[in-house]
Backbone of each chain as ProteinMPNN parsed JSONL, in Angstrom:
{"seq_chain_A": "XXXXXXXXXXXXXXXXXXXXXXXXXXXXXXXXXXXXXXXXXXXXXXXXXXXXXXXXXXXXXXXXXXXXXXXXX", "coords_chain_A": {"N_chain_A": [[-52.35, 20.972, 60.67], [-51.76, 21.332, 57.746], [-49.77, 21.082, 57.868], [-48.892, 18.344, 58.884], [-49.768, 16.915, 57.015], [-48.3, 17.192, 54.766], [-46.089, 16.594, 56.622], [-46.787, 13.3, 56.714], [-46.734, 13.199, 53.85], [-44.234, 13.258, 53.278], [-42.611, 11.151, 54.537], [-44.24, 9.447, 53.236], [-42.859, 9.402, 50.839], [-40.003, 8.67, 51.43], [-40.686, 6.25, 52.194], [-41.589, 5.242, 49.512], [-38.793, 5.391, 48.593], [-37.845, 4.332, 49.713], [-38.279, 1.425, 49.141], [-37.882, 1.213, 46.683], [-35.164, 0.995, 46.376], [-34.655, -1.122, 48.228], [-36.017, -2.917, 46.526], [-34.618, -2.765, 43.996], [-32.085, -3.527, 45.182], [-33.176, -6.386, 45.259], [-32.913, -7.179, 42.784], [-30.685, -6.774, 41.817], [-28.454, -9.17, 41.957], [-29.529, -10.131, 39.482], [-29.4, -8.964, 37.699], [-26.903, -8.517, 37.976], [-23.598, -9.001, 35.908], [-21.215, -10.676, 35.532], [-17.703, -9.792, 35.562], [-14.265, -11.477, 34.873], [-11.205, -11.365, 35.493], [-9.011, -11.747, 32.327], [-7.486, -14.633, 31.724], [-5.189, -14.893, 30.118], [-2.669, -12.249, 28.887], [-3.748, -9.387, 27.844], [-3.979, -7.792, 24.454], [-3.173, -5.067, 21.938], [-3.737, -4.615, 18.647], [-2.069, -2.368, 16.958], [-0.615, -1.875, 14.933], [-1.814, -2.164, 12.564], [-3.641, 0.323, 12.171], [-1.254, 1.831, 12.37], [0.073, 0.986, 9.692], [-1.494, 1.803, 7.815], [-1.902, 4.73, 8.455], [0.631, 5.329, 6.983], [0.454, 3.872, 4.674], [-1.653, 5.586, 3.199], [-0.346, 7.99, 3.315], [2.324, 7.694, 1.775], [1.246, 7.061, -0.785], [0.634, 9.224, -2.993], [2.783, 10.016, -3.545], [4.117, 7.167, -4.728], [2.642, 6.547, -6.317], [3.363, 8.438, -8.521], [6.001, 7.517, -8.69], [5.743, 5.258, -9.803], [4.674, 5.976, -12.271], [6.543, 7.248, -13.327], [8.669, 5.57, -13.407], [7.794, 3.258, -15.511], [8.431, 1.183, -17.281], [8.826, -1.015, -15.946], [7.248, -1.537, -13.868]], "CA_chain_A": [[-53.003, 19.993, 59.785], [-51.142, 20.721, 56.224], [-47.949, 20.502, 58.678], [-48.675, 17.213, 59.326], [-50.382, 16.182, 55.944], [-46.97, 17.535, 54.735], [-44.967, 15.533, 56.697], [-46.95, 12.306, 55.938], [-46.423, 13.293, 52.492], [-42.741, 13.329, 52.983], [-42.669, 10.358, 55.428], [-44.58, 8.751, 52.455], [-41.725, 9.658, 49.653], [-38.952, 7.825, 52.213], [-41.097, 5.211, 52.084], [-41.457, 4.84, 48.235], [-37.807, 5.701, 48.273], [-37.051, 2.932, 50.163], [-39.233, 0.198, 48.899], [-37.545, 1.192, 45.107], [-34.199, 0.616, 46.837], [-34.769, -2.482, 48.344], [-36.112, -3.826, 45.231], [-33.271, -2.685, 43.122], [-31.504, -4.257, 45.628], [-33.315, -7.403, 45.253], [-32.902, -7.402, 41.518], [-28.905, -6.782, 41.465], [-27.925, -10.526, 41.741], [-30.05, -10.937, 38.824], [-29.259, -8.092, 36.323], [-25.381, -8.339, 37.31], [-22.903, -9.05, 34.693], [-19.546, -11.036, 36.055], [-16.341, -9.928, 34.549], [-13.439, -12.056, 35.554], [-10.073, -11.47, 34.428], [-8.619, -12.615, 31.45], [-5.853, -15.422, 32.349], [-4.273, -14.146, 29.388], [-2.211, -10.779, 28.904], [-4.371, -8.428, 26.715], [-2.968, -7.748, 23.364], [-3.789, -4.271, 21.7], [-3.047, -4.221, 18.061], [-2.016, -1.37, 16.351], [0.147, -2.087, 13.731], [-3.056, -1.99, 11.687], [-3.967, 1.324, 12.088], [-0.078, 2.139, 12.063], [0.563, 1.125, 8.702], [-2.898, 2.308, 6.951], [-1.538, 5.308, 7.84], [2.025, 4.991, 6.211], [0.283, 3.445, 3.015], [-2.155, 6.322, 2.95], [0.974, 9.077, 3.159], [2.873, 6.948, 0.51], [0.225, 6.9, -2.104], [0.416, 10.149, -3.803], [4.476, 9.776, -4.177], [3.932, 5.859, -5.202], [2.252, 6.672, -7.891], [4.116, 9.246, -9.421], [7.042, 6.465, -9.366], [5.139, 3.866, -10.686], [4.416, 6.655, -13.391], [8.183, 7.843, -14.026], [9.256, 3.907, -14.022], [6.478, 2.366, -16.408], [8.888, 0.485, -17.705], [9.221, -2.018, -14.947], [5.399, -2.006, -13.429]], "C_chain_A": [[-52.236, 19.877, 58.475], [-49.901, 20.409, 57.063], [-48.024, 19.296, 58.552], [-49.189, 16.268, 58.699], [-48.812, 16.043, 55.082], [-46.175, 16.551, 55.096], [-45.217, 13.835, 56.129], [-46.491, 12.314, 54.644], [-44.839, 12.666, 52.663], [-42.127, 12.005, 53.199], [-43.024, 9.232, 53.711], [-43.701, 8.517, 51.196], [-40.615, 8.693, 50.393], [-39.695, 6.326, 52.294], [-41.171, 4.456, 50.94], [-39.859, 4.219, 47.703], [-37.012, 4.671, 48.326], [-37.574, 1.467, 49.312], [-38.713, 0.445, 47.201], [-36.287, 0.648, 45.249], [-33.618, -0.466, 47.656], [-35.345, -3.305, 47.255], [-35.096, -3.508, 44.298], [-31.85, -3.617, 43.718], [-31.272, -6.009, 45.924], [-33.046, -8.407, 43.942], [-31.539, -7.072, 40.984], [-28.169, -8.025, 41.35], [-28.436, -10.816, 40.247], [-29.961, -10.434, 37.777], [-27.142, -7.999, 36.45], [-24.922, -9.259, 36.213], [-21.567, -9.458, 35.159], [-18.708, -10.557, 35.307], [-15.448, -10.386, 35.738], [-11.738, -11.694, 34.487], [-9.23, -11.916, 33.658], [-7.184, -13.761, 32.061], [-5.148, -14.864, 31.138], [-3.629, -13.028, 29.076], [-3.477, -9.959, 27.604], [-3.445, -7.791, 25.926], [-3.64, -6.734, 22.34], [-2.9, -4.286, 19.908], [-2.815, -2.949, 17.189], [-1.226, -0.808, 15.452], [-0.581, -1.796, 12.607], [-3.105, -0.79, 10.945], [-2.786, 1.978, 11.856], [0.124, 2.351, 10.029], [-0.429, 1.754, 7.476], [-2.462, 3.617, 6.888], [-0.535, 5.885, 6.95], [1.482, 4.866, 4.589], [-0.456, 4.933, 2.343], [-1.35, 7.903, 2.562], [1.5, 8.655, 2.126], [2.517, 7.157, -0.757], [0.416, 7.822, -3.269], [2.215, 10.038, -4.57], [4.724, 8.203, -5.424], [3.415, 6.038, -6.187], [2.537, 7.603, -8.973], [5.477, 8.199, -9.97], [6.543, 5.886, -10.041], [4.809, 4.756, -12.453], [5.25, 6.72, -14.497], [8.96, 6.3, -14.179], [8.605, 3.242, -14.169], [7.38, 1.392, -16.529], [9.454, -0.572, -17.209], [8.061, -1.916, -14.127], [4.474, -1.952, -14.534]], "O_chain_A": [[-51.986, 18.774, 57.991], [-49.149, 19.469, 56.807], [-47.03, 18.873, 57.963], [-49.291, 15.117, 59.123], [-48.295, 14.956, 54.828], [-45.619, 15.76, 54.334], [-44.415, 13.188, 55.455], [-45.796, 11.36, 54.294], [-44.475, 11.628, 52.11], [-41.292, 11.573, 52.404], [-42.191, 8.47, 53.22], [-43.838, 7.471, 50.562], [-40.358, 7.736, 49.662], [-38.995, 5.33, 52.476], [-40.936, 3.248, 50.983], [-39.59, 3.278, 46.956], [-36.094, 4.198, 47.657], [-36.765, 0.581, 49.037], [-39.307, -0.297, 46.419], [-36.001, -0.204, 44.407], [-32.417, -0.706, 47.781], [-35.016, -4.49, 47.213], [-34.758, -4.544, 43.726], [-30.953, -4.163, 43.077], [-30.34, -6.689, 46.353], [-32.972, -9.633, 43.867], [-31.314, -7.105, 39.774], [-27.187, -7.989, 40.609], [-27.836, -11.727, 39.676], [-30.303, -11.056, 36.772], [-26.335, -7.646, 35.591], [-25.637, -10.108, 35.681], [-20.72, -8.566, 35.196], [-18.873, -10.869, 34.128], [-15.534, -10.084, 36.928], [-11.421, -11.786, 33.301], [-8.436, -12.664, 34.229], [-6.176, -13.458, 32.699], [-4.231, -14.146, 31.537], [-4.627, -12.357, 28.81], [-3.721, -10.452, 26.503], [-2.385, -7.311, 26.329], [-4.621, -7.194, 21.756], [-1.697, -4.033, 19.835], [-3.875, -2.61, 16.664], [-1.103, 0.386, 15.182], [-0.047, -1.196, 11.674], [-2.838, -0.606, 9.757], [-2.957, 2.9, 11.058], [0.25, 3.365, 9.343], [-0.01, 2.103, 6.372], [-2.423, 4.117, 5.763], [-0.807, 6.841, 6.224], [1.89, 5.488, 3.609], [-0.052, 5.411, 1.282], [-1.731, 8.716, 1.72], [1.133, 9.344, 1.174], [3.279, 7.392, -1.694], [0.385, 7.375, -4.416], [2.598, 10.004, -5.74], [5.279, 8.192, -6.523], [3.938, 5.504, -7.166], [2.053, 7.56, -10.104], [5.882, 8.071, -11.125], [6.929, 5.949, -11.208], [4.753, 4.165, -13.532], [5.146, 6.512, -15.706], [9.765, 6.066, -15.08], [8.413, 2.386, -13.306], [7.145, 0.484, -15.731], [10.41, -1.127, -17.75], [8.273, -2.842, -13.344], [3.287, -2.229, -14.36]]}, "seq_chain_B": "XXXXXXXXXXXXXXXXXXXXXXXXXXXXXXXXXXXXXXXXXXXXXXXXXXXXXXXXXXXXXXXXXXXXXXXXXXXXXXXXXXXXXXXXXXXXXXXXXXXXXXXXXXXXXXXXXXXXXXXXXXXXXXXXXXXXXXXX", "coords_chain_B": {"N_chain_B": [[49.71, 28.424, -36.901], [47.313, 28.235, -38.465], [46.789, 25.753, -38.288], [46.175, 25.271, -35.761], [43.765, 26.575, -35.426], [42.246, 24.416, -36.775], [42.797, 22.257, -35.45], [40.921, 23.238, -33.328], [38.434, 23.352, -34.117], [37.888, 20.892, -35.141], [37.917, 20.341, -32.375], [35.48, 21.353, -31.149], [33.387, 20.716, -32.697], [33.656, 17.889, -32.217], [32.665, 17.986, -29.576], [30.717, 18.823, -29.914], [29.497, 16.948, -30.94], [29.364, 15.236, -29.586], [27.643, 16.139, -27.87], [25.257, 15.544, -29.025], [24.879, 13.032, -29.237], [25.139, 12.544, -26.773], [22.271, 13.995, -25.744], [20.799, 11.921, -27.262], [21.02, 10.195, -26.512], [19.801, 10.207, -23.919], [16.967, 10.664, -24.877], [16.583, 7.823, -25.998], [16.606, 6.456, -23.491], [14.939, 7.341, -22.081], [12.888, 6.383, -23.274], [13.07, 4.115, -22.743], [12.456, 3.903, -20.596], [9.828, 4.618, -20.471], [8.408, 2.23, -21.742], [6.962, -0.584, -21.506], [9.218, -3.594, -21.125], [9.366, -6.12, -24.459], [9.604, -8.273, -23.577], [8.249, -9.362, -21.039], [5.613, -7.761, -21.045], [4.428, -9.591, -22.882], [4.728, -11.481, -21.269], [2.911, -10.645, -19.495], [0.505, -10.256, -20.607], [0.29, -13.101, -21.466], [-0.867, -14.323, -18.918], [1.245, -15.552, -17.331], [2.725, -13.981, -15.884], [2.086, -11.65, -12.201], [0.598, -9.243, -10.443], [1.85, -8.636, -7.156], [0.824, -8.411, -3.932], [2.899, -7.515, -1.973], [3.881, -5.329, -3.877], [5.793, -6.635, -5.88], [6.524, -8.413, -9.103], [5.067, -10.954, -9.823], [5.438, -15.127, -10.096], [3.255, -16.265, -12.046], [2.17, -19.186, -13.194], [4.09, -21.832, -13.91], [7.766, -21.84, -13.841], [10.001, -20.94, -15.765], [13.481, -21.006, -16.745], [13.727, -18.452, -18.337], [11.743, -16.767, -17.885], [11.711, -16.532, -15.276], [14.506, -14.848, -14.878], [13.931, -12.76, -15.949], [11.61, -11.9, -14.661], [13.075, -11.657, -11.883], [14.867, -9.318, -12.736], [13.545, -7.11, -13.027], [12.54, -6.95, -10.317], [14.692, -6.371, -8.678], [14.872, -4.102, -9.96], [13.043, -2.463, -9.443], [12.643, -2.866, -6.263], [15.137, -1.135, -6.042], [14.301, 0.794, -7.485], [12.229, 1.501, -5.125], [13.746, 1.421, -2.933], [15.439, 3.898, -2.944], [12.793, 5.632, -3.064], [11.306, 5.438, -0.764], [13.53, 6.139, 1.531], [13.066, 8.712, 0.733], [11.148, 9.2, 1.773], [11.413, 8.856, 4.567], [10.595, 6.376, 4.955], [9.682, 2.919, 5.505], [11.077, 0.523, 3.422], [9.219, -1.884, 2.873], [6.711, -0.605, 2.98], [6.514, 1.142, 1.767], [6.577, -0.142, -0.781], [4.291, -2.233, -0.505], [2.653, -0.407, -0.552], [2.931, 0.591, -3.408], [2.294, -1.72, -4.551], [-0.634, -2.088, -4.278], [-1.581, -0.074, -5.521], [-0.466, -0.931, -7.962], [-1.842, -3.118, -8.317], [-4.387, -1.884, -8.086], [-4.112, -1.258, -10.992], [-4.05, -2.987, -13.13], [-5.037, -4.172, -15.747], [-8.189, -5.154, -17.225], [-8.175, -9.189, -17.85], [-5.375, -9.389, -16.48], [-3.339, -10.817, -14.517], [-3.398, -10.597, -10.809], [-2.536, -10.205, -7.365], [-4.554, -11.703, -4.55], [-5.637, -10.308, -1.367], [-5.877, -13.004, 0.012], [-3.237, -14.286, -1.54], [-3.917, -15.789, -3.522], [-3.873, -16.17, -6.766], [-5.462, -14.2, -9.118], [-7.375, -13.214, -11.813], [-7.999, -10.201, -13.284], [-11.157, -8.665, -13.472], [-13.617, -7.02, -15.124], [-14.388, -5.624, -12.703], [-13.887, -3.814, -9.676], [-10.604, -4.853, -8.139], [-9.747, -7.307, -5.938], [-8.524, -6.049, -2.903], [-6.383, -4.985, -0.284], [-7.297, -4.096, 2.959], [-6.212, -2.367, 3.957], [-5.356, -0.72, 1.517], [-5.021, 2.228, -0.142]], "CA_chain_B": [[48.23, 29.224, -36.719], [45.966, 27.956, -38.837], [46.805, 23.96, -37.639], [45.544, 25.35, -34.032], [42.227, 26.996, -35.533], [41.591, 23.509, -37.747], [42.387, 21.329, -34.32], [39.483, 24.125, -32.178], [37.226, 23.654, -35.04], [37.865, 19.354, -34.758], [37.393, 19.691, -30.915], [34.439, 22.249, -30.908], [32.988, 19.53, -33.823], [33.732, 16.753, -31.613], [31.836, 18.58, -28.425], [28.78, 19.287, -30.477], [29.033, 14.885, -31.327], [29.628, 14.242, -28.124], [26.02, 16.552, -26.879], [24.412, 15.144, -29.537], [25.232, 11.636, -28.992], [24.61, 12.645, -24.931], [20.702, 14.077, -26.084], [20.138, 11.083, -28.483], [21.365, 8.805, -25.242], [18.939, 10.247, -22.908], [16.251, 10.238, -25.082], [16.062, 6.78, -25.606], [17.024, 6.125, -22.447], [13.668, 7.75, -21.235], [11.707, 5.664, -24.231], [13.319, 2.741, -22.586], [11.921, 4.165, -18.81], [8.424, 4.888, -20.484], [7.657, 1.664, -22.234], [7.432, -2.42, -20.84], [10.035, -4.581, -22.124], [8.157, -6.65, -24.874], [9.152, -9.798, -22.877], [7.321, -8.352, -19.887], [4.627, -7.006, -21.763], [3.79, -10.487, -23.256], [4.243, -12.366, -20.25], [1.576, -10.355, -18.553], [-0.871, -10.418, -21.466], [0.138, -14.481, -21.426], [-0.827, -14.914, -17.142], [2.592, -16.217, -16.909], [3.395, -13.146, -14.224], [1.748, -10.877, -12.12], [1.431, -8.096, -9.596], [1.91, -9.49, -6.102], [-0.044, -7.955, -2.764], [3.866, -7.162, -1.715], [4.227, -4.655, -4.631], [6.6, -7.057, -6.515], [6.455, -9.008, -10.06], [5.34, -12.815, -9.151], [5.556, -15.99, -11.426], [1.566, -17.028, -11.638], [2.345, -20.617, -13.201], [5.039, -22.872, -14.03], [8.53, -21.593, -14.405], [11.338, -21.145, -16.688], [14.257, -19.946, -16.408], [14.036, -17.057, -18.966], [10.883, -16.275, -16.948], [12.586, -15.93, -13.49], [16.002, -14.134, -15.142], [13.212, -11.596, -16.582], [10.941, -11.318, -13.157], [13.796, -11.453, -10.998], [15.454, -8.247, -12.946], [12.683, -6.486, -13.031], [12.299, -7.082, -8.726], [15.893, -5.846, -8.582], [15.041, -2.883, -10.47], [11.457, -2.216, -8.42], [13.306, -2.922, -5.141], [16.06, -0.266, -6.096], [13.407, 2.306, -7.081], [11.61, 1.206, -3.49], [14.839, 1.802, -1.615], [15.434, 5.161, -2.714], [11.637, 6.495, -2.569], [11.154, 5.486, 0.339], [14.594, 6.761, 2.076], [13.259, 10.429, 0.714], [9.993, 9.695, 2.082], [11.331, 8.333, 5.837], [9.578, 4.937, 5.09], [10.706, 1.43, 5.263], [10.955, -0.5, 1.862], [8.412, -2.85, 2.829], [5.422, -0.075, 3.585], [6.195, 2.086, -0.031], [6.585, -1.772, -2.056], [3.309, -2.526, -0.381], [1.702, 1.049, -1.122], [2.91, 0.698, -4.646], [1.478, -2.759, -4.745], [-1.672, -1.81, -3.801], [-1.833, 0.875, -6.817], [-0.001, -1.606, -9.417], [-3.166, -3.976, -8.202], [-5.806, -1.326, -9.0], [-4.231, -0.07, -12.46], [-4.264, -3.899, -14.049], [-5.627, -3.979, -16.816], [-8.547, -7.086, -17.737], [-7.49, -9.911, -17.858], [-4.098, -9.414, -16.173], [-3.177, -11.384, -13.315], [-2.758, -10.042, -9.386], [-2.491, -11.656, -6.286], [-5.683, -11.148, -3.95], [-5.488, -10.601, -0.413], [-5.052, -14.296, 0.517], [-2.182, -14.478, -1.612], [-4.181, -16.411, -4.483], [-4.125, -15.667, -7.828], [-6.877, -13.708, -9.112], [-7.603, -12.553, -12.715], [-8.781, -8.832, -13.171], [-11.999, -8.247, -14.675], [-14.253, -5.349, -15.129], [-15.038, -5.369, -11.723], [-12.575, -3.488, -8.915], [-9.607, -6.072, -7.672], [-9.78, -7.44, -4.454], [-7.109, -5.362, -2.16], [-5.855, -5.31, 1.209], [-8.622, -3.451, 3.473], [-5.368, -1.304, 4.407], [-4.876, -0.004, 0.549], [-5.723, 3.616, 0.072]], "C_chain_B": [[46.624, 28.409, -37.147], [45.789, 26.318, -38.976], [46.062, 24.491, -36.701], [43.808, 25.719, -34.706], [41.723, 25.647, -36.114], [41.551, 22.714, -35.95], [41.126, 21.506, -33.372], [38.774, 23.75, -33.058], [36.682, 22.23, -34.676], [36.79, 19.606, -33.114], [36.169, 20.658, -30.626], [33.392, 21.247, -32.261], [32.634, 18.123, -32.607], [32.577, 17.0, -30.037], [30.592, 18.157, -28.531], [28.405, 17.864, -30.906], [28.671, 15.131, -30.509], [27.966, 14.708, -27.152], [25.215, 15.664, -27.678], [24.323, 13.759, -29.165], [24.419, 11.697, -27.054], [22.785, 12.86, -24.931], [19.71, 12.954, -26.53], [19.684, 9.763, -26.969], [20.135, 8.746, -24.009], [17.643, 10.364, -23.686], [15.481, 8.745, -25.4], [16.484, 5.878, -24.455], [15.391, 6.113, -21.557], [12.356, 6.907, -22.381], [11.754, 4.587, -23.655], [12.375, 2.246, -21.117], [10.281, 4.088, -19.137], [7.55, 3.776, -20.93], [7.994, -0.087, -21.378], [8.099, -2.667, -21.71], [8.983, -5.354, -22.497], [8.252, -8.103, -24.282], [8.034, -9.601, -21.65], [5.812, -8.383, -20.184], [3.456, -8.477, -22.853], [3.464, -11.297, -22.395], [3.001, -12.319, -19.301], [0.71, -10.51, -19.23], [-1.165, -12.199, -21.521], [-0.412, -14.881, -19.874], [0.382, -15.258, -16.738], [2.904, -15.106, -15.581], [2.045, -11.988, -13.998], [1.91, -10.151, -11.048], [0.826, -8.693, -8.391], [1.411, -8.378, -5.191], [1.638, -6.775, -2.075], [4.958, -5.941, -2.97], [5.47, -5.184, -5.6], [6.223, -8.104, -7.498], [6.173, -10.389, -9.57], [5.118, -13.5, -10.678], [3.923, -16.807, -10.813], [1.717, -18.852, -11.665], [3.725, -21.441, -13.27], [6.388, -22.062, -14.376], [9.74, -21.55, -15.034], [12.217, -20.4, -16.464], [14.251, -18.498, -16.953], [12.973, -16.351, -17.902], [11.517, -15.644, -15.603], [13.527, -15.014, -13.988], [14.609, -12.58, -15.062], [12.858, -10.853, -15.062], [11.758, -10.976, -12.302], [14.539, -9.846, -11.539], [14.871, -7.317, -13.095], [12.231, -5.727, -11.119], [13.315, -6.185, -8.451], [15.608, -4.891, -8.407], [13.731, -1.833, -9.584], [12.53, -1.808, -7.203], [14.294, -1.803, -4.743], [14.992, 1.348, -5.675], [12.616, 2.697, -5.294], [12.442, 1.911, -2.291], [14.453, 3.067, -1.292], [14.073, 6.162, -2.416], [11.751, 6.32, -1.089], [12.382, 6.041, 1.806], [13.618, 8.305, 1.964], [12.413, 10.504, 1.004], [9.85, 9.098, 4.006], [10.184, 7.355, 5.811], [10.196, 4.256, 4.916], [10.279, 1.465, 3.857], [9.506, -0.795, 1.694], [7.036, -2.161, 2.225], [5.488, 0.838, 2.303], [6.342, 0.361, -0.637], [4.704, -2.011, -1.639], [2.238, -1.428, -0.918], [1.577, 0.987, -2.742], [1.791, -0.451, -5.268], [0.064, -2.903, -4.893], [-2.48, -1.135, -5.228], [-1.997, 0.243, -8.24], [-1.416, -2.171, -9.433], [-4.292, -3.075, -9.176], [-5.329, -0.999, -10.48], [-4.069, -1.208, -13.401], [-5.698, -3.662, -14.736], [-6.983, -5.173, -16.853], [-7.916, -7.809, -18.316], [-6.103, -9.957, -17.505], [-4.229, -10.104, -14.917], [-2.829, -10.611, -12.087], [-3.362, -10.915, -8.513], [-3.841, -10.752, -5.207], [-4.994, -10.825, -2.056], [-4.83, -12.063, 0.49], [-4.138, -14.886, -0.28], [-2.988, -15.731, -3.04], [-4.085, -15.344, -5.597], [-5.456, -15.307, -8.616], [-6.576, -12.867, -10.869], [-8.14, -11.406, -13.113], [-9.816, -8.866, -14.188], [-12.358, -7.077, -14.772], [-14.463, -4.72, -13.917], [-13.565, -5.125, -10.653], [-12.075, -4.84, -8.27], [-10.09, -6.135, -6.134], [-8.495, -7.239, -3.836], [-6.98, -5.414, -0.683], [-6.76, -4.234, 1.606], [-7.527, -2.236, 3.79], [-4.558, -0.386, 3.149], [-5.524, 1.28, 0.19], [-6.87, 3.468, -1.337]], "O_chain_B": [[45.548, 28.15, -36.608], [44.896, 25.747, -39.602], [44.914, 24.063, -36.822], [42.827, 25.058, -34.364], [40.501, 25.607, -35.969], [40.498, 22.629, -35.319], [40.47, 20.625, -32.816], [37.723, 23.859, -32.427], [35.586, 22.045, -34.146], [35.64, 19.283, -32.816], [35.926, 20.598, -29.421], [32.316, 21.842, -32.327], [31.548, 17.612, -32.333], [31.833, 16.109, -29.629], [29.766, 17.542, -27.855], [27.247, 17.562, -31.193], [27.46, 15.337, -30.43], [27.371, 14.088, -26.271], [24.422, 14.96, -27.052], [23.241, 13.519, -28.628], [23.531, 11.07, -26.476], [22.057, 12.101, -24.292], [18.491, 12.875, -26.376], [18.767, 9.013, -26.636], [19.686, 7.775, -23.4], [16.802, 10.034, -22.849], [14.298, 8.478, -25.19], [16.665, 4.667, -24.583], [14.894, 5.299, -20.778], [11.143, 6.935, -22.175], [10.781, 3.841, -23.767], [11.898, 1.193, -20.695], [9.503, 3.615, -18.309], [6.33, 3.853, -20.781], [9.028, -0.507, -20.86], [7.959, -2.28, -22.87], [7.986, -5.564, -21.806], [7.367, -8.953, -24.382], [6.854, -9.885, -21.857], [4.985, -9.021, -19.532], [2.315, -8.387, -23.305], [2.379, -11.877, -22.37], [2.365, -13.169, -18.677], [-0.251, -11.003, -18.64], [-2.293, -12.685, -21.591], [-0.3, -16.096, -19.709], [0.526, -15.236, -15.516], [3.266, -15.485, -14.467], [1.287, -11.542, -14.859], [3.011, -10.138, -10.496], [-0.311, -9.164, -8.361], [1.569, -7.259, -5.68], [1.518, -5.582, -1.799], [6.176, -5.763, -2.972], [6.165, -4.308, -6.117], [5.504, -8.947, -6.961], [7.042, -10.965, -8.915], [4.836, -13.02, -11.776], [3.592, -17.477, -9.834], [1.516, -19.628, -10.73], [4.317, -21.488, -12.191], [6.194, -21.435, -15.418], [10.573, -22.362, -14.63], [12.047, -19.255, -16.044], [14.636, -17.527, -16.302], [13.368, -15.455, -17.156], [11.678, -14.498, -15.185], [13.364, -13.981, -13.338], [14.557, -11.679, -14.225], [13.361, -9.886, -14.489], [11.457, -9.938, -11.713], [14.777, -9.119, -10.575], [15.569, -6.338, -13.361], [11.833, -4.611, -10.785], [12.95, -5.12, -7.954], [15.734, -4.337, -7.315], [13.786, -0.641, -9.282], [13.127, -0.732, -7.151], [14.435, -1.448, -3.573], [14.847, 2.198, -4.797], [12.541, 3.725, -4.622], [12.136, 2.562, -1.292], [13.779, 3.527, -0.37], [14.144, 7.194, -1.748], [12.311, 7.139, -0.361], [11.946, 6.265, 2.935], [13.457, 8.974, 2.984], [11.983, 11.652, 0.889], [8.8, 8.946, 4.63], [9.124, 7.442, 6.432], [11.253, 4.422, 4.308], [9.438, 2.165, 3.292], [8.734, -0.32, 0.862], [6.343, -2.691, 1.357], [4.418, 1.245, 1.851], [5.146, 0.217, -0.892], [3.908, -1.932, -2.575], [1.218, -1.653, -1.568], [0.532, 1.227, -3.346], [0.861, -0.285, -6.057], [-0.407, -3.796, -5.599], [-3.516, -1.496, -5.785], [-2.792, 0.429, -9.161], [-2.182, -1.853, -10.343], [-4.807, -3.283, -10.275], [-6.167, -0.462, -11.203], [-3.925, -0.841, -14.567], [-6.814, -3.229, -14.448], [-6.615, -6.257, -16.401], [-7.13, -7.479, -19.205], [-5.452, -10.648, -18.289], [-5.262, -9.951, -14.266], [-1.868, -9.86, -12.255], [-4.178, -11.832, -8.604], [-4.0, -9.532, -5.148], [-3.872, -11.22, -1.737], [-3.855, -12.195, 1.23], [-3.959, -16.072, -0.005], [-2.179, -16.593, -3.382], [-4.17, -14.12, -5.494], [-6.392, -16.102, -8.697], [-5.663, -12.055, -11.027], [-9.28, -11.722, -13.454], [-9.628, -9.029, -15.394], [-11.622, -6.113, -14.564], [-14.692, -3.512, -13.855], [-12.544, -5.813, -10.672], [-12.832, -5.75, -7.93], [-10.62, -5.287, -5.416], [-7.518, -7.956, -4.054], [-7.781, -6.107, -0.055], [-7.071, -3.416, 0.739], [-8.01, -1.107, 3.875], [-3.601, 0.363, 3.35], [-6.753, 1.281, 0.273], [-7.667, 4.374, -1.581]]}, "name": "protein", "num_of_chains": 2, "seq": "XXXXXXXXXXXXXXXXXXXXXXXXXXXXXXXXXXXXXXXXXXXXXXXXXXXXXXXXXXXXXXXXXXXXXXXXXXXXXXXXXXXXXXXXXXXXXXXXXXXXXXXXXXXXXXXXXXXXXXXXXXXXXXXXXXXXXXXXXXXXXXXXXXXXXXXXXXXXXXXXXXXXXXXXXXXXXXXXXXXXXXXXXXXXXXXXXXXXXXXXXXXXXXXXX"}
């Protein structure tokens, strides 16, 4: 008897299991998200971040010149 | 004998010019390094020039030749200092002129002229300059 309350039980979980998985399945056309690929090349820049840090290294020297030759800034 | 001790005395005389003259030389040499020329020094208090996004002297309005001779020898002299920092600091020109630029920008004074981001002319007030989002 619990054997076989048991298995209903279980029987009954494959059943939920399924019936969540056919509706997820019914609701995937409708929550996807197309990506198509760009016709254009993708273009990463990083010159940006390149020279920010260059200016940021620079700085402490740059302004000691600008210090020692006032007389022209 | 005492011709040779008068000639050592001359050229040990002449030495002690020649440091003094060498001390006198480098001191105002370094008065000359520490202060703006007063053409300079008026032109910026007049708007006539100011400090460009590219760390170099620009002509704000209309110009003259004495104007350009001035700005342009001034660029020279920037450009020189530019070289060599940046050689001893393995950097291009461009990326210490721009760093400096950046600095010259913030240390105007009010009312002095600098160039903004989009390359307009912009008057400094009380309030921080507008700088390149990439100035430290």
């Amino acid at each position: 008897m619990t054997q076989a309350t048991q298995q209903q039980g279980w029987s009954g979980r494959f059943a939920w299991g399924g019936a969540v998985m056919l509706m997820a399945g019914a609701m995937m056309p409708a929550g996807c998200i197309s990506v198509s690929a760009p016709d254009k090349p993708i273009v990463i820049e990083l010159n940006i971040n390149i020279k920010q840090e260059v200016v940021y290294r620079l700085a402490a020297d740059a302004e000691q010149t600008i210090e020692e030759n006032a007389g022209i800034f | 004998m005492k011709k040779l001790t008068q000639t050592n005395l001359l050229r040990r005389l002449g030495g002690a010019a020649g440091a003094v003259a060498l001390v006198l030389g480098a001191i105002s040499a370094t008065a000359v390094a520490a202060a703006r020329d007063p053409q300079y020094a008026a032109a910026l208090a007049a708007k006539e020039v100011g400090q460009q996004v590219d760390g170099y002297l620009g002509i704000v309005g209309a110009s003259n030749a004495d104007l350009r001779r001035m700005v342009d020898d001034i660029n020279i002299k920037r450009k020189a200092v530019y070289a060599q920092k940046a050689a001893e600091q393995h950097a291009t020109v461009e990326d210490y002129a721009f760093t400096s630029g950046c600095l010259l920008i913030a240390q105007t004074k009010s009312g002095e002229m600098y160039q903004a981001p989009d390359l307009s002319w912009k008057t400094r007030t009380g309030a921080p300059p507008l700088r390149d989002s990439r100035c430290p």
